[in-house]
KOLDRENMAR-256900 format. One record per residue (C-alpha): residue number from 1; x, y, z. Coordinates in nm, 4 decimals. Example, Ala and Ser with C-alpha at 12.3 -4.5 7.8 and 13.67 -1.06 7.14 Angstrom:
2
@vexfi:1	xx:1.2300	yy:-0.4500	zz:0.7800
@vexfi:2	xx:1.3670	yy:-0.1060	zz:0.7140
***
This chain:
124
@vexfi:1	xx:-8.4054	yy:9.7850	zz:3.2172
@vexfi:2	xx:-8.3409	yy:9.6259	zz:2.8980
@vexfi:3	xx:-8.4886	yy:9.3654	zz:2.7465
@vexfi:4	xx:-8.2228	yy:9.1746	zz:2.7480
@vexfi:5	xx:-8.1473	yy:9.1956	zz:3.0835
@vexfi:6	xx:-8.4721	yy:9.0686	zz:3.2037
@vexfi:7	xx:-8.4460	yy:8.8009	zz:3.0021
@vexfi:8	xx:-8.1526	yy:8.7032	zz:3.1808
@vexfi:9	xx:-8.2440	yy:8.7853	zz:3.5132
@vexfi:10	xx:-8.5886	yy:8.5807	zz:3.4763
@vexfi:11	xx:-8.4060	yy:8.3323	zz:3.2917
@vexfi:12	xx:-8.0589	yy:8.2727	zz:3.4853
@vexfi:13	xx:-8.2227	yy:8.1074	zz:3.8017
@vexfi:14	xx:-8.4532	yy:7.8566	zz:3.5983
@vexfi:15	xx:-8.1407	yy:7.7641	zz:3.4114
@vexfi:16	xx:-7.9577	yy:7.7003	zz:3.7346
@vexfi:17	xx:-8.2564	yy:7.5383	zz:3.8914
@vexfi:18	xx:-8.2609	yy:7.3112	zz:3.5764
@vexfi:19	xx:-7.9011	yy:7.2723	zz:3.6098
@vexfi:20	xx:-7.9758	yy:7.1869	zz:3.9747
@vexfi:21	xx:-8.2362	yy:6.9367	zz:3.9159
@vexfi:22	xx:-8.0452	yy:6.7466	zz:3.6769
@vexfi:23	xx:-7.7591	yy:6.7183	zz:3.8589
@vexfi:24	xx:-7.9450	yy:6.6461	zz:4.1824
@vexfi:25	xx:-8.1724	yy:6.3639	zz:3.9417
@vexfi:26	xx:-7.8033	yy:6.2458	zz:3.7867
@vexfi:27	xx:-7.6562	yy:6.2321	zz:4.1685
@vexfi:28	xx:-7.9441	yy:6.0305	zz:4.3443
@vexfi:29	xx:-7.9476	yy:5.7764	zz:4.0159
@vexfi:30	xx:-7.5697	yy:5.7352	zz:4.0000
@vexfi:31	xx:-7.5740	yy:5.6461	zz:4.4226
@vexfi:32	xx:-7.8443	yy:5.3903	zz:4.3499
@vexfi:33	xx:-7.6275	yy:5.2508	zz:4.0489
@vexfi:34	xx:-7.3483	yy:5.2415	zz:4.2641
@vexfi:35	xx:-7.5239	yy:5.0885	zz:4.5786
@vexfi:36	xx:-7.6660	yy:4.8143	zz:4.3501
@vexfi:37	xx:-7.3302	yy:4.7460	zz:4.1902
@vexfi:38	xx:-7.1609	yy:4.7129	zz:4.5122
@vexfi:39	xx:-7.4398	yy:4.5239	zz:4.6586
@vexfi:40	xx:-7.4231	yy:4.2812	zz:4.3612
@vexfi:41	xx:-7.0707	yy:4.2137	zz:4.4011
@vexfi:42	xx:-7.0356	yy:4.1556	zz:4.7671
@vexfi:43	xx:-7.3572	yy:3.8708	zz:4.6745
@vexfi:44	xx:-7.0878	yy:3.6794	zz:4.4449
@vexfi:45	xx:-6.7568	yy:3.7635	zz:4.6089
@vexfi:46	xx:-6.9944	yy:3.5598	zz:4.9528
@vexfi:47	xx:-7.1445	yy:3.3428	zz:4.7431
@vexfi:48	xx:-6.8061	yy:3.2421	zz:4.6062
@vexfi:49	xx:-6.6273	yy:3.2519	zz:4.9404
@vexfi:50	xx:-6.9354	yy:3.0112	zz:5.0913
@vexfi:51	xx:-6.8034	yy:2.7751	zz:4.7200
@vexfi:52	xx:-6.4388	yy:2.7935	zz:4.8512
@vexfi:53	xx:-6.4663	yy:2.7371	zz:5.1696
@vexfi:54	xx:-6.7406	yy:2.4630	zz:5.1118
@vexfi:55	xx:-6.4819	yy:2.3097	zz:4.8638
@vexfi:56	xx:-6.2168	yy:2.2952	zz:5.1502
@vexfi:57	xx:-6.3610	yy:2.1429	zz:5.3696
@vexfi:58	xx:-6.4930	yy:1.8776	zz:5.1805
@vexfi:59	xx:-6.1136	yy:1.8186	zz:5.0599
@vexfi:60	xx:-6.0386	yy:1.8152	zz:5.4281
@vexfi:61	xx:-6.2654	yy:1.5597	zz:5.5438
@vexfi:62	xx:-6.2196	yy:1.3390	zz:5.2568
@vexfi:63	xx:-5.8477	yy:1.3320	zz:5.3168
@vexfi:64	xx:-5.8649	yy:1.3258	zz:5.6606
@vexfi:65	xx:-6.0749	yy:0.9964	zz:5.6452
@vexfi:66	xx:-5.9269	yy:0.8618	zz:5.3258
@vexfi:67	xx:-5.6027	yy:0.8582	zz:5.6083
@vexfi:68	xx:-5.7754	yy:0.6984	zz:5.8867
@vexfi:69	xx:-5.8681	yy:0.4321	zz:5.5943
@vexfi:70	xx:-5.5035	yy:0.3871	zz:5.4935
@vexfi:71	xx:-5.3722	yy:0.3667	zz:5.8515
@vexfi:72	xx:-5.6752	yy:0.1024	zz:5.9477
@vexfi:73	xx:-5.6028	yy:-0.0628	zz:5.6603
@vexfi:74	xx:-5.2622	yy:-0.1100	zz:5.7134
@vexfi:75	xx:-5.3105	yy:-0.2230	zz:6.0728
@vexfi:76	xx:-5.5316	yy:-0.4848	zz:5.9253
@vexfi:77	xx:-5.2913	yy:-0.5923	zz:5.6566
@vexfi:78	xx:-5.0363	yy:-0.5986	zz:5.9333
@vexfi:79	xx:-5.2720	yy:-0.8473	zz:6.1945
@vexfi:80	xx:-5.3311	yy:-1.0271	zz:5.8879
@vexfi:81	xx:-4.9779	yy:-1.1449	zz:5.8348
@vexfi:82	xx:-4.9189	yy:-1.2213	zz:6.1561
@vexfi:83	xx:-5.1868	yy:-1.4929	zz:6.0891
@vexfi:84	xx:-5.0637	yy:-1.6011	zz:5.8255
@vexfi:85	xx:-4.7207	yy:-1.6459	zz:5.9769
@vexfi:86	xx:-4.9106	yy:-1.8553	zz:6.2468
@vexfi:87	xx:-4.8051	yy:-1.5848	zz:6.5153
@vexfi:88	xx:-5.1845	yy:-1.5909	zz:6.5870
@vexfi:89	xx:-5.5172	yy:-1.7980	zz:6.5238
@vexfi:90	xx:-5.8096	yy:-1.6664	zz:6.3390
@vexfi:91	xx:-5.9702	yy:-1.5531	zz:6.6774
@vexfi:92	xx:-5.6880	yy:-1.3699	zz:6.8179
@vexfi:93	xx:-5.6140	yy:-1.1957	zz:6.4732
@vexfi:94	xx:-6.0066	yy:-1.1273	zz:6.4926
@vexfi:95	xx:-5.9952	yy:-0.9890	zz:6.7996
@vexfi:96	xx:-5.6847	yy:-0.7942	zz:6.7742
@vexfi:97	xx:-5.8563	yy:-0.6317	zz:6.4243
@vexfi:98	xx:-6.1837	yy:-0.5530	zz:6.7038
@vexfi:99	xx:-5.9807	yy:-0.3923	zz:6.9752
@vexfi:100	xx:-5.8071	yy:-0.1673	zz:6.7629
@vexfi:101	xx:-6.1187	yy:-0.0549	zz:6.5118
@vexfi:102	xx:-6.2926	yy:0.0211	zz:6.8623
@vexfi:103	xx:-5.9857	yy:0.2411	zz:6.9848
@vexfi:104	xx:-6.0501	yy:0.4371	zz:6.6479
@vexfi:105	xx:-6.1927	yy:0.7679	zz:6.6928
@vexfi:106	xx:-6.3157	yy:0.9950	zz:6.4076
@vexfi:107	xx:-6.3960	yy:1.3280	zz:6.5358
@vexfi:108	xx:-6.5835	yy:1.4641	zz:6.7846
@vexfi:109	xx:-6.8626	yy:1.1332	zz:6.7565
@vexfi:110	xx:-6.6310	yy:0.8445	zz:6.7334
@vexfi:111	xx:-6.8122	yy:0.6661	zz:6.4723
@vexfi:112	xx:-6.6106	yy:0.4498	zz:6.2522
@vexfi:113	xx:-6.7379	yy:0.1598	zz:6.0394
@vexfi:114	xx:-6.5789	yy:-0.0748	zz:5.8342
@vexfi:115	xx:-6.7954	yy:-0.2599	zz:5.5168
@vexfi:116	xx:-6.6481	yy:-0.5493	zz:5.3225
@vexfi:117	xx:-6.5832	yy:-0.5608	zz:4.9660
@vexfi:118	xx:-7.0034	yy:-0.6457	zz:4.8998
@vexfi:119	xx:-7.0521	yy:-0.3323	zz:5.1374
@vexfi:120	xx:-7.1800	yy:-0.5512	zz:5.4057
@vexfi:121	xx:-7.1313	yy:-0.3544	zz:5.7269
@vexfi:122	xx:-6.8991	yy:-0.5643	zz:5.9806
@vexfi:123	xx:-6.9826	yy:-0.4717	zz:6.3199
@vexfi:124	xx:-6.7079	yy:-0.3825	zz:6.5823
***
């Protein structure tokens, strides 16, 4: 045989096992690349779902009671004027303002409170 034909027969399967490695080495490093990528953006796209949805329901709430505040309020306003119209004393307007803040329910618990402008609590 010639020369150069050993050369390339002793040669040839180093460079493909070379060629091998590195690709194998390139393959394994891309996948973890990839797997950390991926893994990093499903963290934020949850993370920033968890914000949303957080968000929402805050929004929710918040108008859900600022409308039970409105409507109270308005029933109050309303009992109030009939006072002051003399359809009703200051006990029966009192008491009329009681029965209906203790038909209020909020929720599963059914707490409601009421504070006045100080923010001293009035109890129902």
């Amino acid at each position: 045989m010639k020369f150069k034909t050993k050369i390339l027969l002793f040669l040839g399967p180093l460079v493909v096992l070379v060629t091998l490695s590195i690709f194998a080495i390139n393959y394994l490093m891309v996948v973890r690349i990839l797997e950390k990528t991926a893994e990093d953006q499903m963290k934020r796209t949850v993370e920033s779902v968890f914000y949303s949805t957080e968000t929402l329901l805050q929004t929710a709430i918040s108008n859900y009671l600022r409308g039970m505040t409105e409507n109270h309020l308005s029933m109050v306003q309303a009992i109030y004027r009939e006072y002051q119209n003399g359809q009703l004393t200051v006990q029966q307007a009192k008491d009329k303002v009681q029965q209906y803040s203790n038909s209020l329910q909020v929720g599963i618990s059914g707490y409601f409170a009421a504070f006045t402008s100080k923010l001293d609590s009035l109890e129902f």
